[in-house]
Each structure stands twice: as C-alpha cells, then as structure tokens.
C-alpha positions as CSV (number, residue, x, y, z in Angstrom):
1,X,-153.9,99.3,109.7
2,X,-153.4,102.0,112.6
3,X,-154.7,105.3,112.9
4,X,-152.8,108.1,115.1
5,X,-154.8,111.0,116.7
6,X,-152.9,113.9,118.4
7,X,-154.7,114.6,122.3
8,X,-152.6,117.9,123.0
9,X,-149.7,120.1,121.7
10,X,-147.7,121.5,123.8
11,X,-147.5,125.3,123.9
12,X,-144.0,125.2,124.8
13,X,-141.8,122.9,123.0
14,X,-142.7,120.6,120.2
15,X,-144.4,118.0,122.7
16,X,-147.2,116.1,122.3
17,X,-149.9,113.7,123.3
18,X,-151.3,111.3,121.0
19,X,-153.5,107.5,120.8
20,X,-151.9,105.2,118.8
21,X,-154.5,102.8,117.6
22,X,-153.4,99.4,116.3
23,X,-155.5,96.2,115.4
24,X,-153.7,94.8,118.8
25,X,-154.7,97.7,120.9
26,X,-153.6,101.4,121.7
27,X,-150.7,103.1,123.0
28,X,-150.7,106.3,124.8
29,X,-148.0,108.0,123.2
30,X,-145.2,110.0,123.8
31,X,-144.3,105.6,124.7
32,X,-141.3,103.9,125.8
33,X,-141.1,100.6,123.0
34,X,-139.7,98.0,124.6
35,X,-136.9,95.7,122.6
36,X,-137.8,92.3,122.2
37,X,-135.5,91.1,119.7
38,X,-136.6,87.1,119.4
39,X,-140.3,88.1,120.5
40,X,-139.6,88.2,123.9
41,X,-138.5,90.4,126.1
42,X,-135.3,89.2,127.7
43,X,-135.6,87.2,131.0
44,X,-139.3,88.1,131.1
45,X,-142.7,86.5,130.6
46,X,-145.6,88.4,129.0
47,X,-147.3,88.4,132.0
48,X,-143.9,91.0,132.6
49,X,-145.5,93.1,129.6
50,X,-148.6,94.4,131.2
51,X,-147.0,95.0,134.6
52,X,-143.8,96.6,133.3
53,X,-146.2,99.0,131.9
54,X,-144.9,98.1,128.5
55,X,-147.5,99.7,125.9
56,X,-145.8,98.4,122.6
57,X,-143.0,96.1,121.7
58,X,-140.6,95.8,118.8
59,X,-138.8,92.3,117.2
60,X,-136.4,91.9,115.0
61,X,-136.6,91.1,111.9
62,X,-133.4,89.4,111.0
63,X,-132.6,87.3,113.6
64,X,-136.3,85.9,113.5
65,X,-135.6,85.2,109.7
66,X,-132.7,83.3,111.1
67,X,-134.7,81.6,113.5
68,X,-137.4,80.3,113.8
69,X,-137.9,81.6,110.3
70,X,-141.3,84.1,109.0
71,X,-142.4,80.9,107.4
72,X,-143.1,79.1,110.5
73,X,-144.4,81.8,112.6
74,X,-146.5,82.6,109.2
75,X,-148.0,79.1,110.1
76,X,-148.8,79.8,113.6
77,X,-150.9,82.6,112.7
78,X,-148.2,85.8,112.9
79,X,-146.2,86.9,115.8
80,X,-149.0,88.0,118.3
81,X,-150.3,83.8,117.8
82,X,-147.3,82.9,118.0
83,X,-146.1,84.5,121.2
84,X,-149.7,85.5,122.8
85,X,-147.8,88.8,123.5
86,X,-150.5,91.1,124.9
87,X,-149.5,94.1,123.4
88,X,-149.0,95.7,119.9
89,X,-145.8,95.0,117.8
90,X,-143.7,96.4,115.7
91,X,-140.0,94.9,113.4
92,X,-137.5,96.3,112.0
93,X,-136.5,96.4,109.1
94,X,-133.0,94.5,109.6
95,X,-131.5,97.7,108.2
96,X,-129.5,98.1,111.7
97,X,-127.5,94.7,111.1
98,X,-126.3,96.3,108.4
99,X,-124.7,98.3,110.3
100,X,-124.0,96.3,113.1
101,X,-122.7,93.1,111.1
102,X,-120.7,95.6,108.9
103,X,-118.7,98.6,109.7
104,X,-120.2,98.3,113.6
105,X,-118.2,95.3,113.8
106,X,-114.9,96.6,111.8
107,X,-114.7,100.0,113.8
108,X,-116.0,98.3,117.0
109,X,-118.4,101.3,117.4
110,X,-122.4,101.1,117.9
111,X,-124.6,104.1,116.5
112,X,-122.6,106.6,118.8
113,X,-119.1,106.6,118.1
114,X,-117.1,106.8,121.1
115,X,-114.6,109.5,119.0
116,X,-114.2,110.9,115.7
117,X,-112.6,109.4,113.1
118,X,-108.9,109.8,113.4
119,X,-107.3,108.1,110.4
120,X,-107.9,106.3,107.0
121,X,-108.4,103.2,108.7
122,X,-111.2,104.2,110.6
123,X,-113.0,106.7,108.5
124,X,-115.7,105.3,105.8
125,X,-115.9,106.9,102.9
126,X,-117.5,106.7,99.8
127,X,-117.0,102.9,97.9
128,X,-116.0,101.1,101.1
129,X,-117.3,98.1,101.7
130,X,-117.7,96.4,105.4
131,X,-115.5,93.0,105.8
132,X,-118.0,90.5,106.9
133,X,-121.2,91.8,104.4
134,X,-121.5,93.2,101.2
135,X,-123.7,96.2,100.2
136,X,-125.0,96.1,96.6
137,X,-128.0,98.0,94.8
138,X,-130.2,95.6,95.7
139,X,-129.7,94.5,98.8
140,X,-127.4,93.3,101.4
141,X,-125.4,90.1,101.4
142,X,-124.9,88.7,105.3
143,X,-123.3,85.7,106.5
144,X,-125.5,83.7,109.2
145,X,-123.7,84.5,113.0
146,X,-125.7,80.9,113.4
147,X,-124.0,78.7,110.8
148,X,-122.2,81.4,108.8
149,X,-124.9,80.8,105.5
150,X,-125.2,83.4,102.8
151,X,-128.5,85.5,103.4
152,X,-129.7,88.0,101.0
153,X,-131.8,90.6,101.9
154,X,-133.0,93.7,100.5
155,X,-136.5,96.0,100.5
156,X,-138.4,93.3,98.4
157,X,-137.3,90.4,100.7
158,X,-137.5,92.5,104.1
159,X,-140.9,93.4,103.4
160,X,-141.9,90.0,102.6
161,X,-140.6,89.0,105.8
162,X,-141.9,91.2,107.8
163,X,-145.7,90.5,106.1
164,X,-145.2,87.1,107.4
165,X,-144.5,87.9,111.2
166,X,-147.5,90.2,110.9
167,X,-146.7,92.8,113.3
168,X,-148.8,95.8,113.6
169,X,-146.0,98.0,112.2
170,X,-143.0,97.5,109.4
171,X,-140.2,99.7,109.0
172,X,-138.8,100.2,105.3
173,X,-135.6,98.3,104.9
174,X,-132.7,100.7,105.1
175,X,-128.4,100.4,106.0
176,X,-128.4,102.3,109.3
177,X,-125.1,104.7,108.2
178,X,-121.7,104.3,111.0
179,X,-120.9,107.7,112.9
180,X,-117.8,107.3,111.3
181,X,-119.1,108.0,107.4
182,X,-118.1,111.2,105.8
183,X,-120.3,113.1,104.1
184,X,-119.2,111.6,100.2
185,X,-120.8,107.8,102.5
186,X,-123.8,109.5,103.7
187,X,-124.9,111.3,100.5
188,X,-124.3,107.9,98.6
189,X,-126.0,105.9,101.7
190,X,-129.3,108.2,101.7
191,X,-130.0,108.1,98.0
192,X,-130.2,104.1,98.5
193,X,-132.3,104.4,101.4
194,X,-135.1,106.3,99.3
195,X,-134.9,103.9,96.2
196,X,-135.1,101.4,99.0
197,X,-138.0,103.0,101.0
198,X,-139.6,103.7,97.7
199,X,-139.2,99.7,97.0
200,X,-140.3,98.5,100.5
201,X,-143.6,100.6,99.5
202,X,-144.0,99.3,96.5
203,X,-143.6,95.6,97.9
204,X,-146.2,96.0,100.7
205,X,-149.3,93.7,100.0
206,X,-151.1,93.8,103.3
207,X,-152.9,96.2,105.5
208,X,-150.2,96.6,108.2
209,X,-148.5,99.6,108.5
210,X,-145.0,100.6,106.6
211,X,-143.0,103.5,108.1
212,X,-140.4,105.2,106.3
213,X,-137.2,106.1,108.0
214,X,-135.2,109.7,107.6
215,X,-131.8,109.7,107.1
216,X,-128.6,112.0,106.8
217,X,-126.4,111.5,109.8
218,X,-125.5,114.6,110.9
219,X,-125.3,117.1,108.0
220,X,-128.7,119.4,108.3
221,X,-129.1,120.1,104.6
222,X,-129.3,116.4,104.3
223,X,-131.3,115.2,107.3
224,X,-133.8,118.1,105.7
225,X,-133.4,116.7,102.2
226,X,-134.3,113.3,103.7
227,X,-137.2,114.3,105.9
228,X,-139.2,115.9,102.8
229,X,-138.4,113.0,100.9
230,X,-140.1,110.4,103.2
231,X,-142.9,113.0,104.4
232,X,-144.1,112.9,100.7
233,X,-144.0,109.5,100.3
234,X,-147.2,108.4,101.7
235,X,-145.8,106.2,104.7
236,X,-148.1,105.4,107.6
237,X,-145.5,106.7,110.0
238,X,-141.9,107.9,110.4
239,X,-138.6,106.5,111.9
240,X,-135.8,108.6,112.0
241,X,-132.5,106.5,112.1
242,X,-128.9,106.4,111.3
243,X,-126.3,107.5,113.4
244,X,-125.7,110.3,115.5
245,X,-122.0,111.3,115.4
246,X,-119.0,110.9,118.1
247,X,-120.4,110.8,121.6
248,X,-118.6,114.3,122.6
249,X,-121.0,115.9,120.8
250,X,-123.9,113.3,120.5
251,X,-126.3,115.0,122.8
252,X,-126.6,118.4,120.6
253,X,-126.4,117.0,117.7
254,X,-129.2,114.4,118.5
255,X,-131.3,117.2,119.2
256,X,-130.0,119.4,116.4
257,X,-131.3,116.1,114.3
258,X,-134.7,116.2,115.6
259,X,-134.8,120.1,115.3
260,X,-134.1,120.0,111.6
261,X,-136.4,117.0,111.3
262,X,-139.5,116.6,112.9
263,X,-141.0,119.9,111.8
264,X,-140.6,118.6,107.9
265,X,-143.0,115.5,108.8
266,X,-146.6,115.4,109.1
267,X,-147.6,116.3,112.2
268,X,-150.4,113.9,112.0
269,X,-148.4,110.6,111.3
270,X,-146.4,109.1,114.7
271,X,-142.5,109.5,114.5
272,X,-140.0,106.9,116.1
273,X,-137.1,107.5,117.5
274,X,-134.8,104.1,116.5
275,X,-132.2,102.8,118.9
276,X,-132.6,105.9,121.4
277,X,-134.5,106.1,124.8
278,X,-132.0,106.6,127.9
279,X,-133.5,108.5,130.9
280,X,-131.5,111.5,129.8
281,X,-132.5,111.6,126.8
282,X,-136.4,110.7,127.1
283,X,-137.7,114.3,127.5
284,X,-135.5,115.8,125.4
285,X,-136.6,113.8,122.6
286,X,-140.1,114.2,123.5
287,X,-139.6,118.1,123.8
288,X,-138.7,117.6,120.3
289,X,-141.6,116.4,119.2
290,X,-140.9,112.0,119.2
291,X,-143.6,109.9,119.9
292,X,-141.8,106.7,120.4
293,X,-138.6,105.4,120.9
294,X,-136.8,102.1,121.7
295,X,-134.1,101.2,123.7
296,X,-133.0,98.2,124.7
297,X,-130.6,99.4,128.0
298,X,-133.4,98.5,131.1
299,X,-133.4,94.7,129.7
300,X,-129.8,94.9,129.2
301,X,-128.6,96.7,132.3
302,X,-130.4,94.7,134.5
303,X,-129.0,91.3,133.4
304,X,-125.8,93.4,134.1
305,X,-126.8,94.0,137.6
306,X,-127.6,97.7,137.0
307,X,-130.1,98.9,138.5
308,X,-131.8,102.8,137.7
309,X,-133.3,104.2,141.0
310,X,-134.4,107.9,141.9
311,X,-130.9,108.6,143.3
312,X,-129.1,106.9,140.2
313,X,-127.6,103.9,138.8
314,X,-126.9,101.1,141.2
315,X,-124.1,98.4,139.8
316,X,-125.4,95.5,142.1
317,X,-122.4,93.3,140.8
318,X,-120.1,95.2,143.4
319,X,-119.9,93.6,146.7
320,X,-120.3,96.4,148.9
321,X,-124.3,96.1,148.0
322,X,-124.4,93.0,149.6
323,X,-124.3,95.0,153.6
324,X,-127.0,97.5,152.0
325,X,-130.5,96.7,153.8
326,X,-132.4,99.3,151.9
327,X,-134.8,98.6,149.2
328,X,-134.0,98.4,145.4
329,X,-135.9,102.0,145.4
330,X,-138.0,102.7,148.4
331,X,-139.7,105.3,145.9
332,X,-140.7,102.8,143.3
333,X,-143.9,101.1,143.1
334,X,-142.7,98.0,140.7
335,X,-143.1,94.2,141.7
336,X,-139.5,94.0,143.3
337,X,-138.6,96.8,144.8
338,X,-141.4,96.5,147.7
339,X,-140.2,93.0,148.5
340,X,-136.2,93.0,147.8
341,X,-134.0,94.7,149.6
342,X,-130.6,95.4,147.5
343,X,-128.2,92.9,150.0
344,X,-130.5,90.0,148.4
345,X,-130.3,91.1,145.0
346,X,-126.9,91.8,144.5
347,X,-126.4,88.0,146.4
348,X,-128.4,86.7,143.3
349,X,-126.7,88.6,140.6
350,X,-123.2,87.8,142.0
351,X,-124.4,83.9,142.4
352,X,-125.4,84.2,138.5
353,X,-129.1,83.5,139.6
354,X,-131.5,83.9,136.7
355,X,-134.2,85.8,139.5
356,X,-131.7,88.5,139.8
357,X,-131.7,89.4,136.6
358,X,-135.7,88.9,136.1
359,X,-136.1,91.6,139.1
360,X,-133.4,93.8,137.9
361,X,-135.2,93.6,134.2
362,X,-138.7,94.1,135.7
363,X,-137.6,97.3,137.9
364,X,-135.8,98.9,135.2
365,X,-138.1,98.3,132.9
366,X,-141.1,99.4,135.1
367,X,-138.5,101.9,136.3
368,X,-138.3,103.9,132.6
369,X,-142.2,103.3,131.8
370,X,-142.8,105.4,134.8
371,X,-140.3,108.3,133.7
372,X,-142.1,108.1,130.3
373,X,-145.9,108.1,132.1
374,X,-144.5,111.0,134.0
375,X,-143.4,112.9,131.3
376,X,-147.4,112.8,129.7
377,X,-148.6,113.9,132.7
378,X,-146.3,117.2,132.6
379,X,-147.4,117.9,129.2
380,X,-150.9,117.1,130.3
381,X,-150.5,119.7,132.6
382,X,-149.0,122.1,130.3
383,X,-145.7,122.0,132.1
384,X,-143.4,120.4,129.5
C-alpha cells in the first residue's frame, strides 16, 4: 500500500509539495514519471534510473500481457524481481490502447487532435465503433499487433493482470475517449468508465494501490460530474485522463480541465496527470495542483536526435551540428553533456549509432527531472 503526505501548499496557486511513500521507496512529488512501457526505459539501463533522477516509473500493461505475459513475471517474483528496477512502479490500465488501437488509429490522431472534427467521417459519435477493436459492456476486444490473436480485456481481467506484475500502483481500466468524440460519445464513454472503475475496485485482491481515473473530455459539467464520482469512491489516488481537445485550443482547455477538476478531489490522495508532461506544460500543471505526470517525449525525442537544452530544442539529425564544437548544454550537469560536444553526437545519431541515442535519452531525460526538481524548489521557496 502507499501513503501520501502533503509538505507544503502553495499560497499562490494550487501547488504543492508532497512524499509519496511506496513499499519500493518514496517519491518527492510534484515528480516527473518516466515511461517505461516493456519495464524498461528505452535505450537505458537501470543504472540510467538513479542518475536520470528518475523517482518513479510507469509500464504498460498491455503490451507486457502480450509479452512476456503477467504469468511469467508473476513467477519471477513481480516486476521490481523481474527487472531489479530501483525505483517504484506504476501500470496502466491498458485503457489508452483503447484508444490508440481504436479510433487513434482510424483518425490518425493521438490524445491531442491536431484539428477539430470537420466532417462525418471524422467525428465519433455516439454507437460508433473503432475498425480494428470492438468496445462492448464488458470489456474490449483487441487483436494482437504481435500475431494479430483475439485478446479480451476488460476491469476484471486488467486488474488481474496488473496484480500479477505487482507494481506499486494500478490504474482502473478505462477507454481513454479520442478529441474527436462529441459530447452524445463522451457522456456514453464516462458512464462506462465508472461501472468500470467501480468493477476494477471490486476486483482488487491485494494491497497495492488502485487509482481511479476522471473523465469528461472537455465539457466542464462533465469533467465535474466525473471528478465527484471517482473522489467518493474510495480509490487510493487519482488519474485524470482522456483527451484534451484539438491542439488550437489544447493548452487552455488542459488547464480549464484541471481547474474544474482537481479542486473536486481529496486533497490528501496524489493526482496523475496521464500522457502529459512537456516542459511547457510541467508548471502549469503543477500550478494546478498535479502531483505526477508521465510523458514519454525525453526517451522518444532523443532516439530522434532531439535534444532539450536551456536555449531550446536541438534536432541533432541536421548536418549543420556536425561543425558545432560546443557542448550538448554547457549549463547542464547530466553524464553527457560534460564530455560530448554536439559535432560528436549528431556524428552518432546520423551513423544510426545506438550511443547517440543512449546520451540523447540520458540528457533529456536528466534534462526534464531537473526542470521538475526546479519547480519544488520555487514552491519551496514560496515563489510558485
């Protein structure tokens, strides 16, 4: 089980410090959660964990039902045995393949759209169905991206899954909703997330800990509708998920989200923010009052060659890095950027060398942990 204790609240915004305290260890919160989707984080070893400054990690349950299956890491003692990861973990709930594997895939859009709907074709309303899964009242029928097999999952059998990867924290299974729903989807949508969040609680037979996630996309009455209904159903700790509209407008209505939110949950229970940490967003989110959120852009862009520095992105696929004698970030601290100058990295990026994107990985990752560490430090000081 974990307990959560709030340090300090800020007296200007909804910030806050707080210990996180889970059978693997604690996290200083607000915390960055790094993405490690197979139980690893991509192109980096655990040793990479500690020194990243990576507090807490999350896995993901579906594709580690794919492979190597719950069963067998049940057998090698639980993910933390199984991976000697040094840190706390959390999994989803697979709720975002949902999403992903379904209309994600037909609209070729992620949480954000990149526009509104514009026609019938790309609107979901109420009674549509995805191509490639189908959505029932129990569950969710996928086809295996591995070998294209029938999988079934729903609360009951996410739950179950989850107990046996043993992470320190579950999510209740959920369909993360496409920025392209109307509102006749969403209402439809949320109503099955709470029978489902009320049947992920029901199924839970261990001592880890279950949070329940708040829905509603972007209507307020809704997201407020939502956030009472999970606040009163006993969970450990809240996520708050689904999508967050058309990326014109993304930014205010993410905030508008956690504004009508966060102040409907108990203060004394940790919130997540799912999907959601870019280094714009990091203290807005926090101002808001969210303890932790995941993101998985440092691993990604740095096996793209991107690097974040204290004057910006770098995109050390382009060649004109390659006469640049600098360091990665003569400001940063990390393993790399003290010993690699940005000519030699962008050499191994453009060669397709696996130590480019290892350094690149590290320093982003290392990069945002330090934004995030900065960011308790103003609140500490009563400046945030």
């Amino acid at each position: 089980m974990i307990t959560f204790r709030l340090i300090k609240k800020s007296s200007r915004s909804r910030a806050r410090l707080g210990i996180l305290e889970t059978p693997h260890g604690a996290v200083q919160t607000p915390a960055l959660v790094g993405v490690a989707t197979q139980a690893a984080l991509k192109c980096l070893t655990n040793d990479d964990v500690r020194l990243t400054k990576t507090q807490i990690l999350i896995a993901n349950t579906f594709h580690l039902h794919l492979r190597p299956d719950e069963r067998i890491v049940a057998k090698a003692g639980g993910l933390h045995e199984f991976s000697r990861i040094p840190v706390p973990m959390m999994t989803d709930s697979g709720g975002y393949q949902v999403f992903s594997l379904g209309f994600g895939r037909d609209t070729k859009t992620g949480k954000i759209a990149q526009a509104p709907a514009r026609d019938a074709d790309e609107s979901v309303g109420r009674g549509r169905q995805p191509k490639d899964i189908k959505i029932t009242h129990d569950g969710v029928r996928f086809h295996s991206p591995i070998d294209g097999k029938e999988i079934f999952i729903g609360p009951k059998e996410s739950v179950r899954i989850q107990q046996k990867l043993g992470a320190d924290i579950m999510f209740t299974f959920d369909e993360c909703t496409s920025p392209l729903a109307d509102r006749g989807y969403i209402e439809k949508a949320m109503a099955q997330n709470h029978r489902w969040a009320e049947e992920s609680f029901a199924a839970r037979r261990t001592d880890q800990a279950l949070f329940g996630i708040v829905h509603g996309s972007r209507f307020r009455d809704l997201r407020e509708e939502s956030a009472r209904f999970i606040n009163a159903a006993g969970f450990d700790g809240f996520g708050i998920g689904g999508d967050l509209g058309d990326v014109a407008s993304e930014k205010r209505t993410m905030i508008n989200i956690l504004r009508w939110t966060t102040p409907l949950l108990d203060e004394k229970k940790p919130r997540h923010l799912l999907g959601i940490g870019l280094i714009e967003d990091m203290e807005r989110v926090i101002k808001e009052g969210i303890d932790l959120f995941d993101c998985t852009v440092p691993t990604r862009a740095g096996r793209h060659g991107i690097a974040y520095t204290q004057r910006g992105k770098l995109d050390l696929t382009k060649s004109a890095f390659l006469r640049d004698k600098k360091l990665l970030d003569p400001h940063c601290a990390c393993g790399v950027c003290p010993d690699y100058r940005r000519n030699y990295l962008t050499h191994l990026i453009r060669a397709g060398e696996i130590a480019g994107l290892r350094h690149l990985s590290f320093h982003n990752l290392y990069f945002f942990n330090t934004m995030v560490e900065s960011i308790r430090e103003k609140i500490k000081r009563g400046k945030l």
